[in-house]
C-alpha positions in Angstrom: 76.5 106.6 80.3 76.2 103.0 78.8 74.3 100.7 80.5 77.9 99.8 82.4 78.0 103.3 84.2 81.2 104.2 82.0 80.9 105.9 78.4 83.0 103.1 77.6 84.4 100.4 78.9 88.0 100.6 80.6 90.2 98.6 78.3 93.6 98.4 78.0 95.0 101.4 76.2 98.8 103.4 76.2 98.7 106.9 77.4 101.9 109.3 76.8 102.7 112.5 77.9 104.5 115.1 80.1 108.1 112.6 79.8 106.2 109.1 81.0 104.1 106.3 79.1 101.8 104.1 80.6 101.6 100.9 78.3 99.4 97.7 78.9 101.6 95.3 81.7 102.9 92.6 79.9 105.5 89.2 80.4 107.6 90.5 78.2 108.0 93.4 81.1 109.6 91.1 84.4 113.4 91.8 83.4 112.6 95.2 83.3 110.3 95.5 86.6 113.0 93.4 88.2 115.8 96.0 87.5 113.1 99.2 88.7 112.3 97.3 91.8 116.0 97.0 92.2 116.9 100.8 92.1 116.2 101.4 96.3 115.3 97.7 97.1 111.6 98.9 97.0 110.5 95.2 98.1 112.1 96.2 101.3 109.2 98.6 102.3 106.4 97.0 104.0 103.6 98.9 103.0 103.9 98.6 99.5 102.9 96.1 96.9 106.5 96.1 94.8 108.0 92.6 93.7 110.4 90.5 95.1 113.0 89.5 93.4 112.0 86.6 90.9 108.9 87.5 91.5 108.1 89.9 88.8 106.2 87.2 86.8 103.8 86.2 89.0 103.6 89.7 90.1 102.5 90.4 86.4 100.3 87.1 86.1 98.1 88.3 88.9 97.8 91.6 87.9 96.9 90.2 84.1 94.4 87.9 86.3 92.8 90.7 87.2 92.2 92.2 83.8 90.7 89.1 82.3 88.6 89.4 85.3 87.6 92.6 84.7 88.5 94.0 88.0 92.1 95.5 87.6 94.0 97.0 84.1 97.9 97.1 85.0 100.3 99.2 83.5 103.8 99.9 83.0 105.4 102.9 83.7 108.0 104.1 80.7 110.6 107.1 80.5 109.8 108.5 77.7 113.5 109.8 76.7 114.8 106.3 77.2 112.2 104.3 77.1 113.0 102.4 80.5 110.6 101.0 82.5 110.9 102.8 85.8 107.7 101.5 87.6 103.8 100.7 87.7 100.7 101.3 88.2 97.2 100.1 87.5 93.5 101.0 87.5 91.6 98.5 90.3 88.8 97.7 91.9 86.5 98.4 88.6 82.5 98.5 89.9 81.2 99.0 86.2 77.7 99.9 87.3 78.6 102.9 89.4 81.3 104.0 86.9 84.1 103.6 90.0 87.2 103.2 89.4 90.7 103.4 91.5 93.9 104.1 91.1 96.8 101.9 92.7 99.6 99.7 93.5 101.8 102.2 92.2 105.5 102.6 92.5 108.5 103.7 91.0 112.3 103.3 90.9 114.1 105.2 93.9 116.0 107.6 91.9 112.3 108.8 90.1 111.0 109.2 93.1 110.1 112.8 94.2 110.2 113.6 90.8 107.6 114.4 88.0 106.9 111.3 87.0 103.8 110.6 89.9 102.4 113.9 89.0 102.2 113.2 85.1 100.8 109.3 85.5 98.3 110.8 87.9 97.3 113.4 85.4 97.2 110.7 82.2 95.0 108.1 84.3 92.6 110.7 86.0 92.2 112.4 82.1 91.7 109.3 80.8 89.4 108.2 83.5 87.2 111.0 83.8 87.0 112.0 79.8 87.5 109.4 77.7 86.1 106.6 80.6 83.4 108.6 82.2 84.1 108.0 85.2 82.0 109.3 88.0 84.4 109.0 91.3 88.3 107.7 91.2 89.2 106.3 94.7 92.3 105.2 96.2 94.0 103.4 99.5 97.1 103.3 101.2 98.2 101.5 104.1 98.0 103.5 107.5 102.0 104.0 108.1 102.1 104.5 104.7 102.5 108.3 104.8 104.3 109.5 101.8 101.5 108.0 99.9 99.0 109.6 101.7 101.1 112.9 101.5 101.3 112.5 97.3 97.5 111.5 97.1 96.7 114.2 99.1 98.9 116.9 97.0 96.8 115.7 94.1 93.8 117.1 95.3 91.8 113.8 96.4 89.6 113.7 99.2 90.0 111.5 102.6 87.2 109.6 103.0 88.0 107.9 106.3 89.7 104.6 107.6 88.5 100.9 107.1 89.9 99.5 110.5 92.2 96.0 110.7 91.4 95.6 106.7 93.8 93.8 104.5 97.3 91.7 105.5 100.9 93.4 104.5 103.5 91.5 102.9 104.7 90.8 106.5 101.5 89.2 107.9 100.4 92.2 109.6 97.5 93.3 109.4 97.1 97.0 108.2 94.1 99.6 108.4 93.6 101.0 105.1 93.3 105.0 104.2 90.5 105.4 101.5 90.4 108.8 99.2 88.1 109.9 96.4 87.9 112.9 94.0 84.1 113.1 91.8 83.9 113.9 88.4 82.5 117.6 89.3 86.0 117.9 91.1 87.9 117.0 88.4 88.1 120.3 86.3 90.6 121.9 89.1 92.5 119.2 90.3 93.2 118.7 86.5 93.7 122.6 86.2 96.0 122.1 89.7 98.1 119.1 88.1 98.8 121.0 85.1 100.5 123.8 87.0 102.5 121.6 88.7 103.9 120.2 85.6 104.5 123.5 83.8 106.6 124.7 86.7 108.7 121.4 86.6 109.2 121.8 82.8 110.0 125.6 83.1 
């Protein structure tokens, strides 16, 4: 490890593979996140983080905030047979010294929903994360009535960690209690073995 915790430090970087590429969140990208959001009204949901309509640029300009902060590294979410950006997702919550990382604010189009595409950005970031990063834990949260997203973070092989009570607002005003997960480094090895089955029986 470098004297940041992480082999190297988490930069912003395309990964490709399995149908989906994850390419550095841009401006150039609001059309496109505009029309994703779109397919199901996804700003509809309240426990997600997913854009208004017209808000797509300062949904990116935060998110890009948070790079230059050092905190956050956004990405888009492409089809690789089309090239259409379908969703996102980003690495947040960076703590550098302990080599932390987690993965969030993640969504995709309605009609890619319940398909491959979660398994096979899940399997790019967490390789990424855990080989090329060094990464010693990846965490993530989800709101508490949020429980397709605890369902999909569970399938992945994370670990529940427990509930921070009355912890961040939704886009409603409520306030939400959050659902935090991990998966360690040493863990690693058969979720990746796990996610890789998964994906050869969607392919076959």
């Amino acid at each position: 490890m470098t004297a940041t915790g992480f082999k190297q430090a988490p930069s912003p970087v395309t990964l490709a593979g399995h149908g989906v590429r994850l390419v550095p969140l841009e401006p150039a990208h609001a059309p496109a996140l505009e029309t994703a959001a779109a397919d199901g009204k996804l700003w509809q949901l309240r426990v997600t983080s997913v854009p208004e309509p017209g808000q797509a640029g300062a949904y990116i300009e935060a998110a890009l905030a948070g790079a230059r902060e050092g905190h956050m590294l956004p990405f888009a979410v492409l089809e690789e047979g089309s090239g259409r950006i379908i969703g996102s997702t980003r690495y947040h919550d960076i703590v550098a010294p302990v080599a932390r990382l987690e993965i969030g604010y993640t969504w995709y189009a309605a009609s890619w929903q319940r398909s491959h595409v979660n398994t096979a950005c899940k399997l790019l970031l967490l390789t990424h994360a855990f080989e090329s990063l060094g990464a010693g834990v990846v965490g993530w949260r989800t709101d508490n009535y949020n429980f397709a997203s605890q369902r999909a973070i569970e399938r992945l092989g994370a670990r529940r960690d427990g509930v921070l009570r009355h912890h961040a607002l939704r886009r409603d005003g409520t306030v939400r209690d959050t659902v935090m997960y991990s998966l360690l480094a040493g863990e690693w090895p058969e979720v990746r073995a796990h996610l890789a089955h998964q994906l050869a029986r969607h392919a076959a």
